[in-house]
N, C-alpha and C positions, 0 to 999 in steps of 0.2 A: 648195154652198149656192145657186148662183145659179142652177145648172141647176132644182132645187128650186123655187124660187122664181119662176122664169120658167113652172115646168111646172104649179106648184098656183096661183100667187097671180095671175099678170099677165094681164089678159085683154088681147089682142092687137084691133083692130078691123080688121071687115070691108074689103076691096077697094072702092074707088069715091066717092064722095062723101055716104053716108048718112053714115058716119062711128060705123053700129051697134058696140057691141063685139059679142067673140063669145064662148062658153064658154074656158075653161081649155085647155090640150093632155092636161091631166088628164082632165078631164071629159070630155073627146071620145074619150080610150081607155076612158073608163068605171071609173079609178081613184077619182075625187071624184065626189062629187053638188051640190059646192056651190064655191064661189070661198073659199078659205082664206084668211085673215089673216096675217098676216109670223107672230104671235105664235102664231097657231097651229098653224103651219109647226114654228115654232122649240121648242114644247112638245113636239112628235111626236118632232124630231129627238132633244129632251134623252130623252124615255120610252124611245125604242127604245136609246138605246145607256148608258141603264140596267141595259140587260136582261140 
């Protein structure tokens, strides 16, 4: 779950002293288009192992 969590939900900031953040690790392979919520991390998780 953390790996998860790190990869959809945490945006990590840029290098240097802007202090910009930056897209997802998701969003940068091109899995998300959007920065996820814990909650709806944690929905996905409960849907797929519904299945």
């Amino acid at each position: 779950m953390f790996a998860a969590t790190y990869n959809f939900c945490w945006q990590t900031r840029k290098p240097g002293k802007t202090g910009k953040k930056r897209d997802t690790a998701a969003m940068m392979a091109g899995l998300a288009g959007h920065v996820w919520s814990f909650d709806e991390l944690f929905d996905a998780v409960l849907a797929r192992t519904q299945d």
